[in-house]
C-alpha positions as CSV (number, residue, x, y, z in Angstrom):
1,X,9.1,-24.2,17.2
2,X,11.1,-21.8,15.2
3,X,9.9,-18.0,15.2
4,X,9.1,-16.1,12.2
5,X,12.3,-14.6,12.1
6,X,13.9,-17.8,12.7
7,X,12.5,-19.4,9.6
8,X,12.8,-16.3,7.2
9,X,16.3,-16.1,8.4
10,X,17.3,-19.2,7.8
11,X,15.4,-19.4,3.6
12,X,17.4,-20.2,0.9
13,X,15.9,-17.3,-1.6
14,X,16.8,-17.7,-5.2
15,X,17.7,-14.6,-7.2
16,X,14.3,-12.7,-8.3
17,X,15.2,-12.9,-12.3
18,X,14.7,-16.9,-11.6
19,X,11.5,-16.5,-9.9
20,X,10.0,-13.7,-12.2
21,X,10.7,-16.4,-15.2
22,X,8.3,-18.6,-13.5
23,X,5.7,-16.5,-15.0
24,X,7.3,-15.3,-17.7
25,X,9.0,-11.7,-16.8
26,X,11.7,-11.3,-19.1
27,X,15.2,-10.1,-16.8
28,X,15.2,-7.0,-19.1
29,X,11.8,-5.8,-17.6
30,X,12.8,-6.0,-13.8
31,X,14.6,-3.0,-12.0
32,X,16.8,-5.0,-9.6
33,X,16.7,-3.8,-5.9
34,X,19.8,-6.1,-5.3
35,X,19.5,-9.9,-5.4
36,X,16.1,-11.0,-4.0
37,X,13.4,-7.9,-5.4
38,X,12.9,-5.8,-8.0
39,X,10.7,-3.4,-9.6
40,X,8.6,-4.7,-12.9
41,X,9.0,-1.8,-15.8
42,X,5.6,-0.4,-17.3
43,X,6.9,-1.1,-20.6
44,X,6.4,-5.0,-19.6
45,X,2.7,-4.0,-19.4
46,X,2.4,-3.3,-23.5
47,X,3.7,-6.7,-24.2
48,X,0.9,-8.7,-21.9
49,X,-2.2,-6.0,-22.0
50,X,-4.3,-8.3,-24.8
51,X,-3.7,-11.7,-22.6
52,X,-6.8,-12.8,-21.2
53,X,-6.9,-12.1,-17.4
54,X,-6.0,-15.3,-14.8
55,X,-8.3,-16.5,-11.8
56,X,-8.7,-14.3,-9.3
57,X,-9.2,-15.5,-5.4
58,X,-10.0,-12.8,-2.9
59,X,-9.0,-13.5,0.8
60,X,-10.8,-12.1,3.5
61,X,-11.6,-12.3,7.1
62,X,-14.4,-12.0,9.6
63,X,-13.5,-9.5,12.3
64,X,-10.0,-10.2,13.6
65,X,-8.3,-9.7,16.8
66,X,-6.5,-5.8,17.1
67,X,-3.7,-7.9,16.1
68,X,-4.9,-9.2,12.8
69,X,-3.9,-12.5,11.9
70,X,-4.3,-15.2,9.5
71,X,-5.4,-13.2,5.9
72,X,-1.1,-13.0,4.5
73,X,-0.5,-16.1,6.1
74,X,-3.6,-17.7,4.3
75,X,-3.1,-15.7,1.3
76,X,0.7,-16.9,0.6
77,X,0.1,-21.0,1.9
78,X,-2.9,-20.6,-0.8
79,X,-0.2,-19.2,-3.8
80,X,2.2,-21.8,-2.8
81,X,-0.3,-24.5,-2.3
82,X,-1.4,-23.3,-5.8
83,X,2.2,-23.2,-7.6
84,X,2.6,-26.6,-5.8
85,X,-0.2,-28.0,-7.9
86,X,1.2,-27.0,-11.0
87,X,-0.7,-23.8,-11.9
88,X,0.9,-20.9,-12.7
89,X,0.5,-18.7,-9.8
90,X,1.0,-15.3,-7.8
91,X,0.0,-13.8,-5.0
92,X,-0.5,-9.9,-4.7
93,X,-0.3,-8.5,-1.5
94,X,0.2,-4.9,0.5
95,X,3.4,-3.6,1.5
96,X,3.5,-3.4,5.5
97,X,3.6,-0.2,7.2
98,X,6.9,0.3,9.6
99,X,4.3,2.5,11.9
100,X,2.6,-1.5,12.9
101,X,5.7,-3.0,12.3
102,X,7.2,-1.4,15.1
103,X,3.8,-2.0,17.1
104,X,1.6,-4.8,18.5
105,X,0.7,-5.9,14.8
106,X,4.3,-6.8,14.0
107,X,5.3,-7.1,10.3
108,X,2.9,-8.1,7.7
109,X,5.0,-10.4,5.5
110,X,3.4,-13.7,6.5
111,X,4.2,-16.3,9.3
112,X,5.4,-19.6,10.4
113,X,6.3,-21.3,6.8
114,X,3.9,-19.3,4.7
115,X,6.2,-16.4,4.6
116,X,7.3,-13.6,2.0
117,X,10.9,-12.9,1.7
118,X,13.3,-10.9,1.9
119,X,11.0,-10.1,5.0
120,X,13.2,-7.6,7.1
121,X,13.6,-5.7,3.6
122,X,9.5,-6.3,2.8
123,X,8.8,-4.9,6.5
124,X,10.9,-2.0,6.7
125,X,12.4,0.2,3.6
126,X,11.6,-2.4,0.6
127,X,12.3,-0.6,-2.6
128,X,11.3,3.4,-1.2
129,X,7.8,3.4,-2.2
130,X,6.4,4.8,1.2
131,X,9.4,7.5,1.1
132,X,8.3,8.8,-2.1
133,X,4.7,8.7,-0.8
134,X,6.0,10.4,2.7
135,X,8.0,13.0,0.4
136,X,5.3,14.2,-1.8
137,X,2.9,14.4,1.0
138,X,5.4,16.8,3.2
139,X,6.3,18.5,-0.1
140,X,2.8,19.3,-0.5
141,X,2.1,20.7,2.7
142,X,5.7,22.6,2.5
143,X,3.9,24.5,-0.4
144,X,1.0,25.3,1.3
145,X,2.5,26.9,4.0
146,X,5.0,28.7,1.5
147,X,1.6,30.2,-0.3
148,X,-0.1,31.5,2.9
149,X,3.6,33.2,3.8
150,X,4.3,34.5,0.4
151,X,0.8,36.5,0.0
152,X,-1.7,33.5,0.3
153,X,-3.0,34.7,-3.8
154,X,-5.8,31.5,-3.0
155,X,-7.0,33.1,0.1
156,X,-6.6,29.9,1.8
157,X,-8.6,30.4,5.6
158,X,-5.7,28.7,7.8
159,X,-8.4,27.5,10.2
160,X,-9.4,25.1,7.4
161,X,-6.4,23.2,5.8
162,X,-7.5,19.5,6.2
163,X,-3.9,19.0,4.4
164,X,-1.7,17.5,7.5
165,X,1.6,16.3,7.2
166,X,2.8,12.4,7.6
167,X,5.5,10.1,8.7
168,X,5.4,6.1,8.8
169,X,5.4,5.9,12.3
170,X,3.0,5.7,15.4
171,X,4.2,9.1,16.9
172,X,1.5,9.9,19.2
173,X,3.2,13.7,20.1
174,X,2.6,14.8,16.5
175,X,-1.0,14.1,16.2
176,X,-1.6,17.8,16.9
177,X,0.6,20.3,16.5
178,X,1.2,24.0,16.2
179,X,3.4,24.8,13.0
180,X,4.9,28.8,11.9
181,X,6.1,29.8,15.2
182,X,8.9,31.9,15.4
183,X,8.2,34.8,14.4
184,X,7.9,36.4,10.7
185,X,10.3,34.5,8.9
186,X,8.8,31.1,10.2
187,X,5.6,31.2,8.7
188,X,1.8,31.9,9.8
189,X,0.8,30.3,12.8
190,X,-1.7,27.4,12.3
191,X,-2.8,24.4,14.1
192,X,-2.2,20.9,11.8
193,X,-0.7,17.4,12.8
194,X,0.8,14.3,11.3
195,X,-1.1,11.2,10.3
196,X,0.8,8.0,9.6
197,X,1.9,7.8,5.8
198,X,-0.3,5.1,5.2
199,X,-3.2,7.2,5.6
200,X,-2.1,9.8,3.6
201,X,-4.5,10.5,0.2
202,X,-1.6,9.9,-1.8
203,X,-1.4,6.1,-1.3
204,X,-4.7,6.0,-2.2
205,X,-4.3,7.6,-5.1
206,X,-1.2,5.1,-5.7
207,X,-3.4,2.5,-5.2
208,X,-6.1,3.3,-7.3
209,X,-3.7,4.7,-10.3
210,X,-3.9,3.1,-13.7
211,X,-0.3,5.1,-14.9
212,X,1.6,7.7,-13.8
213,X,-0.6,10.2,-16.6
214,X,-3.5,9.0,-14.3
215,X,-2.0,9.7,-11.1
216,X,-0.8,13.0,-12.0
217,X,-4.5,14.3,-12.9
218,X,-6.0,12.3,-9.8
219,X,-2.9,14.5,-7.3
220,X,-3.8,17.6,-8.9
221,X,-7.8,17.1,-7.9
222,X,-6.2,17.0,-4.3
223,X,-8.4,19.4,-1.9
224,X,-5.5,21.1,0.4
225,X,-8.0,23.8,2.0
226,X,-11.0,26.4,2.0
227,X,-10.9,29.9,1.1
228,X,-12.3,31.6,3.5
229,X,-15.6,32.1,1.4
230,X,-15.7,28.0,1.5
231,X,-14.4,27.5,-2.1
232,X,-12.4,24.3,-2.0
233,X,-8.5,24.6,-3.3
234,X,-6.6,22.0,-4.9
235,X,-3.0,20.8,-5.6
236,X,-3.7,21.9,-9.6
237,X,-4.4,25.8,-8.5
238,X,-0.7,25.8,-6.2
239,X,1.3,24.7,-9.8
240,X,2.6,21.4,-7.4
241,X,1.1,18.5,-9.7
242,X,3.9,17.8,-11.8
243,X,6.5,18.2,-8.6
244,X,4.5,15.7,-6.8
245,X,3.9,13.3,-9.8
246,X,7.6,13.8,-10.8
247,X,8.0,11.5,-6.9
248,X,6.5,8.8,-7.9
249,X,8.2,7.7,-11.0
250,X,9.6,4.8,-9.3
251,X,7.0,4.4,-6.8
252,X,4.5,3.9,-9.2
253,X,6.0,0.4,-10.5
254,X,5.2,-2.4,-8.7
255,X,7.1,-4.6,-6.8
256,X,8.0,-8.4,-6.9
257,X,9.4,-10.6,-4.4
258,X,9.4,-14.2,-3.7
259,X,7.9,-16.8,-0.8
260,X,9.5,-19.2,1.0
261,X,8.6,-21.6,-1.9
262,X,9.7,-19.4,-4.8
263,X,6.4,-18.3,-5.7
264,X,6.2,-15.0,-7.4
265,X,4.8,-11.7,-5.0
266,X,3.7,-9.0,-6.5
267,X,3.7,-6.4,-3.1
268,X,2.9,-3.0,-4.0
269,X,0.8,0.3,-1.8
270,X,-1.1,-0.8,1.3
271,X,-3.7,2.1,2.5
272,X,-5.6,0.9,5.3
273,X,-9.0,0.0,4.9
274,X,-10.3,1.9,7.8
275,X,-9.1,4.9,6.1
276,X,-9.0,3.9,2.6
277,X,-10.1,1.1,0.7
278,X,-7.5,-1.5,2.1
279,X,-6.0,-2.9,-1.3
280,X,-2.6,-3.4,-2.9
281,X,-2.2,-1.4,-5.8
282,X,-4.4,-2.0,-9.0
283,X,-1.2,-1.7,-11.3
284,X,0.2,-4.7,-9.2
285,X,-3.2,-6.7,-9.2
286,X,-3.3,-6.6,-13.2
287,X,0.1,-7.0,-13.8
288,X,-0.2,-10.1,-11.6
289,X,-3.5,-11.4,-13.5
290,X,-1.4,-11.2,-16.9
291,X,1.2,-12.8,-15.9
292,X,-0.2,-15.9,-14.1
293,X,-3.1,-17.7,-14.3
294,X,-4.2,-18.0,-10.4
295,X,-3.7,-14.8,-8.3
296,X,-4.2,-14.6,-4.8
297,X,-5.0,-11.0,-3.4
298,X,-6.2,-9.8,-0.3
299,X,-8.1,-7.0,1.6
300,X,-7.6,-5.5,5.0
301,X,-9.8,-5.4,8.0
302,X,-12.5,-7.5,8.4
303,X,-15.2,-8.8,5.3
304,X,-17.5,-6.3,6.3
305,X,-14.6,-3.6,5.5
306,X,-11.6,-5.0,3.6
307,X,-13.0,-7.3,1.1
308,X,-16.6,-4.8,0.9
309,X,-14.5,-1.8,-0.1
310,X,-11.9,-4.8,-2.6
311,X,-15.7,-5.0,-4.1
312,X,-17.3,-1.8,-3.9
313,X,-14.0,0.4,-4.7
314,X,-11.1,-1.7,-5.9
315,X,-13.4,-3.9,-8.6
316,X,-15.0,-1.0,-10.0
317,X,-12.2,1.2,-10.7
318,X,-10.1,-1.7,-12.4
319,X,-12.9,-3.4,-13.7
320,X,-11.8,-6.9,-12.2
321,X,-13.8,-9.4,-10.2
322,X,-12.8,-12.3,-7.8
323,X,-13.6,-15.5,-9.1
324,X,-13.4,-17.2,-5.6
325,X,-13.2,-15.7,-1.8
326,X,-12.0,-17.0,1.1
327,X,-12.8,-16.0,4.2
328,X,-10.3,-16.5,7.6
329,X,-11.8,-17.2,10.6
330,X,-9.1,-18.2,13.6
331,X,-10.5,-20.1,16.4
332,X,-8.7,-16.5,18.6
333,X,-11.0,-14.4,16.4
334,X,-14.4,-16.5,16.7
335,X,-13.7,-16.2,20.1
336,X,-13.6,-12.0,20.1
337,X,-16.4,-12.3,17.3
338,X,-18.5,-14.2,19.9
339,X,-18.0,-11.2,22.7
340,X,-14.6,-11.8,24.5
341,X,-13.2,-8.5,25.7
342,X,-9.8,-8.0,24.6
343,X,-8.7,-8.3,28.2
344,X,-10.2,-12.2,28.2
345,X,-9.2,-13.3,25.0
């Protein structure tokens, strides 16, 4: 049996102005990212916002094992199995973190056959999005640190800055950290840490954007601390919002890629649903249901997390609904959902 690497490897991709066609993206409203995946331009949304909205089918798990397994690979054999039928179809998915990628989860692109590709590209850099996200996050931070040193004007109390810094990477050393030593030139001593970017507020906010105008005012409600009278600060008060929005320009488009059967992939944000609401972007999920008349989406975690906060969070805000759920449940899964210890599974 070929590994996943193997098979992706070895995929005859066909350039991603060929598969966008399929469901009707003009080559004048993708940004090309080279050959195989580009970004889809916002303008394309003016031309498609009166369609009606396609199917929608939600896929879900029950618990899974710490590795996860089965809600991509389900997800993108259902899209395919879909296009194979004849229907118009996409799938919308997350873009994988490089922090699991490089961890016991592996890459998030699929497996065996039922696999998104370019999938090195998918699973590492892609097209930049979690760089801007990483950028704007730091740059934030960089600001709040540069207020406290320069007079601190918000009276910021530096024991109470929830505002850490991130990088996409499982870097246990940086959890917690001490940041301004060095003297007077370095800054004020404070304690802070680093979270992994997926966690970071920001791809939230990404996720849950309707434009760029939208994430701008949604950054600027960002709290960064507490004076030390308790009043909550935000991003509007340090004059960063349009710096941080300015980030995203690109980051804010979604992305489109292609599975081993040439079925459009709309992959776009990816906040983790223990600390977020574990959804692709909404700008990638509408796009999608314009554009095809079956979508496939997914949410991470288990039901009880994923696919309650898809419902609770994601629905709500974009004012969607699934039309169908499936839920995953591998036989290593029922096993752990039946009391296996992780040792014995």
């Amino acid at each position: 049996m070929k590994s996943d690497v193997e098979i992706a490897q070895e995929a005859k991709m066909r350039p991603i102005e060929e598969i966008a066609a399929k469901i009707g993206l003009a080559p004048e409203e993708l940004e090309l990212y080279g050959r195989y995946k580009a970004k889809v331009a916002l303008d394309a949304w003016q031309r498609v916002k009166e369609r009606p909205d396609g199917k929608l089918i939600l896929c879900t798990a029950i618990n899974p094992t710490p590795a996860g397994e089965g809600k991509t690979t389900t997800s993108v054999g259902l899209a395919d199995a879909l296009s194979r039928r004849g229907h118009k179809a996409a799938a919308a998915l997350r873009e994988p973190s490089m922090g699991p990628c490089f961890g016991m989860k592996g890459g998030a692109a699929g497996g065996g056959y039922a696999q998104v590709v370019p999938m090195e590209d998918i699973n590492l850099h892609f097209t930049g999005d979690f760089h801007a996200i990483t950028t704007a996050h730091n740059l934030l931070a960089a600001l709040i640190d540069n207020h406290i040193q320069q007079g601190n004007a918000l009276d910021l109390d530096v024991r109470r800055i929830p505002w850490k810094r991130v990088l996409d990477l499982n870097d246990r050393a940086l959890r917690h950290v001490v940041v301004g030593m060095g003297g007077k030139a370095h800054g004020v001593p404070r304690e802070t840490g680093f979270d992994i970017t997926v966690a970071s507020e920001m791809m939230a906010i990404l996720c849950l954007s309707r434009d760029l105008m939208d994430m701008k005012e949604r950054l600027g409600h960002i709290v960064i601390g507490y004076s030390r009278d308790g009043k909550a600060r935000r991003a509007d008060e340090l004059g960063a919002t349009g710096a941080l929005t300015l980030l995203f320009k690109d980051a804010i488009k979604p992305n489109i890629v292609q599975t081993l059967e040439g079925t459009p992939v709309f992959i776009h944000g990816g906040p983790f649903a223990n600390i977020a609401h574990g959804c692709n972007s909404i700008m990638a999920t509408k796009f999608a249901l314009k554009f095809a008349d079956v979508v496939v989406t997914e949410a991470g975690f288990g039901a009880d997390l994923g696919a309650e906060k898809f419902l609770d969070i994601k629905c709500r805000f974009a004012g969607i609904s699934p039309d169908a759920v499936v839920i995953v449940a591998t036989v290593r899964a029922l096993k752990m959902h039946g009391g296996l210890s992780k040792k014995e599974l």
